[in-house]
C-alpha positions as CSV (number, residue, x, y, z in Angstrom):
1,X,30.3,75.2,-147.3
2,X,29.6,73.9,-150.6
3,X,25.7,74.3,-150.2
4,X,26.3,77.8,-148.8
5,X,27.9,78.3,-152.1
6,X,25.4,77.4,-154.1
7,X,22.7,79.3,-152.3
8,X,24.9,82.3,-152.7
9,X,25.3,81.8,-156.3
10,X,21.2,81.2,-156.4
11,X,20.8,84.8,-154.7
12,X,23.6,86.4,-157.3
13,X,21.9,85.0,-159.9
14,X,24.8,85.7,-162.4
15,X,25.6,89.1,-161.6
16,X,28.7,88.9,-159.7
17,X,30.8,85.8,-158.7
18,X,30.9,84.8,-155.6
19,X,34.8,85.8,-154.6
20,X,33.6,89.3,-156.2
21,X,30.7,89.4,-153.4
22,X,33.1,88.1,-150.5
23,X,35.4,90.6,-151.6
24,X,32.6,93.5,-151.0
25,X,31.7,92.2,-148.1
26,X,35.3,92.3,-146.3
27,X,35.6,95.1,-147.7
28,X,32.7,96.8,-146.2
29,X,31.6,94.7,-143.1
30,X,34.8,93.2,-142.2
31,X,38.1,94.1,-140.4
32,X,39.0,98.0,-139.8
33,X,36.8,99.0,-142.7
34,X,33.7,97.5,-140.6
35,X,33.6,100.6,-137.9
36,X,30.4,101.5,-137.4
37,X,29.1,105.1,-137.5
38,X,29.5,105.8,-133.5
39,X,33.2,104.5,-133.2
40,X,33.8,107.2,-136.5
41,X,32.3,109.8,-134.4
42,X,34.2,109.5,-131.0
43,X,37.6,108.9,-133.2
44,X,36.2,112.3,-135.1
45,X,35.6,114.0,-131.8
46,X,39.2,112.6,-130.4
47,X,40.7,114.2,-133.3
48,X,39.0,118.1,-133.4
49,X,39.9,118.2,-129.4
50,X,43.7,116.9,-129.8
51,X,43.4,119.7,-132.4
52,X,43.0,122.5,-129.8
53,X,39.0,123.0,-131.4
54,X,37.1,125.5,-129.8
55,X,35.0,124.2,-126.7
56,X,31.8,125.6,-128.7
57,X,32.9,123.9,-131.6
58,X,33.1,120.6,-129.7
59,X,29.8,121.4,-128.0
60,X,28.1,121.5,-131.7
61,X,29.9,118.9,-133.7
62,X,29.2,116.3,-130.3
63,X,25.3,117.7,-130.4
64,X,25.4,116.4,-134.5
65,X,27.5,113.5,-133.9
66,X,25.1,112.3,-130.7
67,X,22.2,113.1,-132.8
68,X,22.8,110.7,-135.8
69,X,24.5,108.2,-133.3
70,X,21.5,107.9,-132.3
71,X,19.7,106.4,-135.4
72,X,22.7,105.0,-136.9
73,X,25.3,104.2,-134.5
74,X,25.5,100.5,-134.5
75,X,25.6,101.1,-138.6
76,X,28.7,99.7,-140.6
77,X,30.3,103.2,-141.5
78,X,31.0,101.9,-145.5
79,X,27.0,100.6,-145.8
80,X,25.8,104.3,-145.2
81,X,24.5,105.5,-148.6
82,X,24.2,109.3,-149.6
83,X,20.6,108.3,-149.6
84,X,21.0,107.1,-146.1
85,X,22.0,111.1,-144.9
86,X,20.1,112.7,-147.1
87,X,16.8,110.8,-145.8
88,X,17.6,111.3,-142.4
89,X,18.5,115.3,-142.8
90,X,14.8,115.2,-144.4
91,X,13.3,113.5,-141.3
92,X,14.7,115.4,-139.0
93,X,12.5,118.5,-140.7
94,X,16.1,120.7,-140.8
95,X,15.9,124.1,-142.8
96,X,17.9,126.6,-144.1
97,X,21.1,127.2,-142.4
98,X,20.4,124.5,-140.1
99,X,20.2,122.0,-142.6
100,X,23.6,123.7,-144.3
101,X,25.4,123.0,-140.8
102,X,24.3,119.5,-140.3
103,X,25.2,118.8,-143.8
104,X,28.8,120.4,-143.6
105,X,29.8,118.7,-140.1
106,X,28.9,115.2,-141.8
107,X,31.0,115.9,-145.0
108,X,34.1,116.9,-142.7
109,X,33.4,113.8,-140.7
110,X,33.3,111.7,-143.4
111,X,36.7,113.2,-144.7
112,X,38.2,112.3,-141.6
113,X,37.3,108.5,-142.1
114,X,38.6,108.7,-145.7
115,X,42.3,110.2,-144.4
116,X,42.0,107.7,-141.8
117,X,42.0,105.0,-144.5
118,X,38.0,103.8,-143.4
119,X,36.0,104.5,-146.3
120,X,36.5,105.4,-150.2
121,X,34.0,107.7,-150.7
122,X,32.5,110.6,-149.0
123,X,28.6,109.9,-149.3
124,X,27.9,113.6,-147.6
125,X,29.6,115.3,-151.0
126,X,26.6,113.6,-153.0
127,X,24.2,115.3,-151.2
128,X,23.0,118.5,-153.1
129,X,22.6,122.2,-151.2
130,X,19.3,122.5,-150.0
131,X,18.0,125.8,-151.2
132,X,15.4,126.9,-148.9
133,X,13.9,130.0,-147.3
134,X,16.3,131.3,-144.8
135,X,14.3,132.5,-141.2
136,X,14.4,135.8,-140.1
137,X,16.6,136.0,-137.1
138,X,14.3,136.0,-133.8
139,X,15.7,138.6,-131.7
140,X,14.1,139.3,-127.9
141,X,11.9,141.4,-127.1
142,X,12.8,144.9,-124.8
143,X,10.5,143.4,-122.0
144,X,12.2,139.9,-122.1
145,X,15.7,141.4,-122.1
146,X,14.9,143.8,-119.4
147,X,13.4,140.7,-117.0
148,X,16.6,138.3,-118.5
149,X,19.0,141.0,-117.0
150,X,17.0,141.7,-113.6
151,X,16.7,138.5,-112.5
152,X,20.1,137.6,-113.2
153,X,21.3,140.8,-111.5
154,X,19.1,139.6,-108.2
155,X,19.8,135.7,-108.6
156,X,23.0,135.3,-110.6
157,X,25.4,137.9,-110.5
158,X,27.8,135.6,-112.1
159,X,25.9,136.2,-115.5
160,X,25.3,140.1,-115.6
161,X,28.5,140.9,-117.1
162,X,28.5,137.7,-119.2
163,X,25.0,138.7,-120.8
164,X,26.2,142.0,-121.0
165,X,28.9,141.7,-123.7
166,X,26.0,139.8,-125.7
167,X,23.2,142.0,-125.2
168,X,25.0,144.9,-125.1
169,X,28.2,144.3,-127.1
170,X,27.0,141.8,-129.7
171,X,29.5,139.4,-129.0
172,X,29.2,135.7,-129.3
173,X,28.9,133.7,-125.9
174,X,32.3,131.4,-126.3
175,X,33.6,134.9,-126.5
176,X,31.8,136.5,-123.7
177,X,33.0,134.1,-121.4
178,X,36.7,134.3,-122.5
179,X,36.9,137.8,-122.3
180,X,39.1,139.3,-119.0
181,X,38.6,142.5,-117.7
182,X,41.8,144.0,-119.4
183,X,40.0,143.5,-122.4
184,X,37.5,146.1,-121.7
185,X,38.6,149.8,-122.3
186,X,35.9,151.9,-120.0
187,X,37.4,155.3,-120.9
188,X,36.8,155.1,-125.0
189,X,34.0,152.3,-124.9
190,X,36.1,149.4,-126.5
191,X,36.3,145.9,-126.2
192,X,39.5,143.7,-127.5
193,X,38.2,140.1,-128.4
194,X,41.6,138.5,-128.4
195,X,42.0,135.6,-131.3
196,X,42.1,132.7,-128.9
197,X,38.5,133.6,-128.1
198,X,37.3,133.9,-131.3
199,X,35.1,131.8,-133.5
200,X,37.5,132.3,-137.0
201,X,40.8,132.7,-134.1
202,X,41.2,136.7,-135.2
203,X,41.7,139.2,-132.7
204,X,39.1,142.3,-133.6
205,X,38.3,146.0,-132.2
206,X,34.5,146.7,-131.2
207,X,34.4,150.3,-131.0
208,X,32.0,153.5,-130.2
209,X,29.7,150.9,-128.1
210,X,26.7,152.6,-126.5
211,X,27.6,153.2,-122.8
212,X,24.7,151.6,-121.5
213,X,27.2,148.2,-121.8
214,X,29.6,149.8,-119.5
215,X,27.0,150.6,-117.0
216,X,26.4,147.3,-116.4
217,X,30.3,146.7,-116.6
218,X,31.2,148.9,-114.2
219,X,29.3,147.3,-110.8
220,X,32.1,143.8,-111.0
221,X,35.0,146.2,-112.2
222,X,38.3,144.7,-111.3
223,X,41.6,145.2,-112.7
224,X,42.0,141.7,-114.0
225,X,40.7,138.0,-114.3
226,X,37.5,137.2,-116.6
227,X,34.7,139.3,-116.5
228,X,31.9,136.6,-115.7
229,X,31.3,133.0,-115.8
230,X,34.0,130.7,-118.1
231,X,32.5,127.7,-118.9
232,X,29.7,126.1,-121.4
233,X,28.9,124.2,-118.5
234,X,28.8,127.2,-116.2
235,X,26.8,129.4,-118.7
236,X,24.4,126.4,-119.3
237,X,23.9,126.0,-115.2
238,X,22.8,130.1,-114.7
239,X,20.7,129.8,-117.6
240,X,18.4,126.6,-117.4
241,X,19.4,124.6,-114.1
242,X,20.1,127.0,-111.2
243,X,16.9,127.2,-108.8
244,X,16.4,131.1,-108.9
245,X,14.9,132.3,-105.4
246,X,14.8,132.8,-102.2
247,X,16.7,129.7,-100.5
248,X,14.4,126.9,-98.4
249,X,14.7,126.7,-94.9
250,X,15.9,123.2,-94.5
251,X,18.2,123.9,-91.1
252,X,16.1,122.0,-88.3
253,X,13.9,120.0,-90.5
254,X,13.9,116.1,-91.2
255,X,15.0,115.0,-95.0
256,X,11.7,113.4,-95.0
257,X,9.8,116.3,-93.7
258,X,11.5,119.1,-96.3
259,X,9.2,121.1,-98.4
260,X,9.7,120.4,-102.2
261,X,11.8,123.0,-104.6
262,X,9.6,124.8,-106.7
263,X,11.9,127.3,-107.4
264,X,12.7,127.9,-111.2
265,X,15.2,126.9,-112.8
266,X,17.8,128.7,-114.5
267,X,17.4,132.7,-115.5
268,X,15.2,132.5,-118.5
269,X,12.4,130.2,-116.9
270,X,12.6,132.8,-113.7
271,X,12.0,135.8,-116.1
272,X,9.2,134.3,-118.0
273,X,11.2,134.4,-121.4
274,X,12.0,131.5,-123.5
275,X,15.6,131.4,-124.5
276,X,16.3,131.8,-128.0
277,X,19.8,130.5,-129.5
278,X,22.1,133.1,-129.9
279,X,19.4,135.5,-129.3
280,X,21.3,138.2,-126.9
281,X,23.5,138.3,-130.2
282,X,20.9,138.7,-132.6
283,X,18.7,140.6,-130.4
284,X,21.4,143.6,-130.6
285,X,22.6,143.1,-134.4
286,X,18.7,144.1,-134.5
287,X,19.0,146.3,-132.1
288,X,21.8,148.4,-133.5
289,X,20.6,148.9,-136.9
290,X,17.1,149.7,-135.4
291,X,19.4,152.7,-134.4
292,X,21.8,153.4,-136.5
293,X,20.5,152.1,-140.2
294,X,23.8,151.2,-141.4
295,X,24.5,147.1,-142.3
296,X,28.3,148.1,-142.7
297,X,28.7,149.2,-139.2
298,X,26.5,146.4,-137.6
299,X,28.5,144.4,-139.5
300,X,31.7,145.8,-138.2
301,X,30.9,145.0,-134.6
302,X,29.6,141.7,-135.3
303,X,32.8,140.8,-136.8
304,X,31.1,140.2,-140.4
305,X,33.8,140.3,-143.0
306,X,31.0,139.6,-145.6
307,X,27.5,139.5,-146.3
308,X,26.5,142.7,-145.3
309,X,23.7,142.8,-148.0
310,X,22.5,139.4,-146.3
311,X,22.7,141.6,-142.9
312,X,20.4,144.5,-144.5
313,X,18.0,141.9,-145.4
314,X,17.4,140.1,-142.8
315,X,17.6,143.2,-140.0
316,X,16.3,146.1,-141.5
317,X,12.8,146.0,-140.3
318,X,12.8,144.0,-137.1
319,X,12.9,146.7,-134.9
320,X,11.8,150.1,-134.8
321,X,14.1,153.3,-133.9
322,X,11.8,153.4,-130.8
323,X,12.5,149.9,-130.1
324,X,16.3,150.7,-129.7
325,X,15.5,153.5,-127.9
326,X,13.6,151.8,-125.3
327,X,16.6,149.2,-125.3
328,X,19.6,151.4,-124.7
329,X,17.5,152.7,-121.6
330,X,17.9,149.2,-120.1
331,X,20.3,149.9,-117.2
332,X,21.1,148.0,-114.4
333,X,19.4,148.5,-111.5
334,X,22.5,148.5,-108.6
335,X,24.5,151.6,-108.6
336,X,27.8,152.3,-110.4
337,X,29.8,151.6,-107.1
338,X,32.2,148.8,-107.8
339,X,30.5,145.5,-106.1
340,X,33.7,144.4,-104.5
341,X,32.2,141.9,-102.3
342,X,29.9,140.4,-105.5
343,X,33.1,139.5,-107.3
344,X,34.2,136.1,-106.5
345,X,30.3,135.3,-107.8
346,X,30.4,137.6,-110.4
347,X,33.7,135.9,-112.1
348,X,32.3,132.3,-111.2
């Protein structure tokens, strides 16, 4: 011990004594204050969901949480440096609101260790705003949205009314697949998002919606339950997973001997498109401004409290009033007889 001492002092080389380095080292490496960065993100994660958070909130803050996990999981939580996050936001080539989103999950992460008594110091607060070039929103195109909603009205009826309220009513997806069908007013074109299924938990009106949503409403009518699938998981299955075709043969035939499944998987890859995040959203913020060339009433049905000068910006010019035209024509292609026998897949 007493040569380990002296090689200590050696490294030290006057700067700090040697209790003052043990002390550091407890501090950060040693007993509950040595957690490393994955233990502070499942604890995190335990915490938002004993919360009540939204399941599309815990989808997103897992996706960040798995993400740096990944690089520095088996990190001690106190030896993370703001240089440490701010590096690794950088390598990960994160832009714009992106980057904002990252940035903000990691500081209320970080919090949450300090309140738990795990760290002193919130490295994410360090890291300055990234001021970059926001992206224009990438909305789909008439074509893709027309093939989106036709194959999922021949291979997933589940989904039509689901896409529907996004497409049609601009609504977000955790919201789409919480809304029931008594939330849908057919005679004055309304829908009620109730607060539980909201993103900021406040109940809002969308009103004078183009009919062409209640068209493709009106096929899985029923007089309660939800409209359409319920689930991340569910929505997540239609969308990339489920093989979309005509089902194999297999009756009669040995495992062995069974033709592989070349069938697509999930809507978008069976309509040709590639999916865009939140595009059925921004696809009809576009859409309805195309149209109407007011930011305040896109805003309104959004649910945009603010930043309607943002909105202007970044829509106006995305889509022309022919474009919209052409996408309020988009109707679905079974009849407006109620699909009584479709329901039980319809709802999921």
């Amino acid at each position: 011990e007493r040569e380990d001492a002296i090689k200590a002092l050696r490294e030290l080389k006057g700067k700090a004594s040697l209790l003052a380095a043990a002390k550091f080292w407890m501090k950060h490496y040693g007993g509950e204050e040595g957690v490393t960065v994955a233990e502070l993100g499942r604890r995190w994660l335990a915490a938002l969901k004993a919360q009540g958070c939204r399941p599309a909130t815990m989808i997103e803050r897992g996706h960040k949480v798995a993400r740096l996990s990944a690089d520095f999981g088996n990190r001690i939580l106190a030896s993370v440096t703001r240089d440490d996050l701010a590096g690794w936001l950088q390598s990960k080539n994160l832009t714009g609101e992106t980057w904002a989103g990252y940035r903000r999950a990691y500081r209320a992460m970080l919090q949450f260790a300090i309140e738990e008594g795990l760290i002193e110091f919130n490295a994410a607060t360090a890291i300055r705003p990234l001021h970059l070039d926001e992206k224009l929103p990438t909305p789909f195109t008439v074509e893709s949205v027309r093939a989106i909603m036709q194959t999922a009205e021949q291979w997933a009826t589940a989904m039509v009314p689901t896409l529907a309220a996004q497409f049609f009513g601009g609504v977000r997806p955790i919201e789409a697949m919480g809304l029931l069908w008594t939330d849908l007013d057919f005679k004055r074109k309304i829908i009620r998002i109730r607060p539980e299924i909201t993103k900021v938990r406040r109940a809002r009106i969308i009103e004078k919606l183009n009919p062409v949503l209640f068209d493709w409403f009106l096929p899985y009518r029923r007089a309660a339950g939800p409209i359409g699938v319920t689930t991340p998981s569910q929505y997540n299955y239609y969308l990339f997973r489920k093989p979309i075709g005509p089902e194999y043969e297999q009756e009669g035939v040995a495992i062995a001997e069974r033709p592989e499944d070349k069938r697509p998987r999930g809507i978008a890859k069976a309509a040709g498109v590639d999916w865009i995040a939140d595009g059925p959203r921004k696809t009809f913020a576009t859409m309805h401004f195309a149209q109407h060339e007011n930011a305040a009433a896109t805003a309104a049905v959004l649910g945009h409290t603010s930043g309607v000068d943002i909105l202007y910006k970044h829509y106006k010019g995305l889509a022309t009033s022919a474009d919209a035209r052409r996408y309020w024509k988009i109707r679905p292609a079974t009849s407006n007889k109620v699909l009584v026998g479709n329901f039980k897949r319809a709802a999921g």
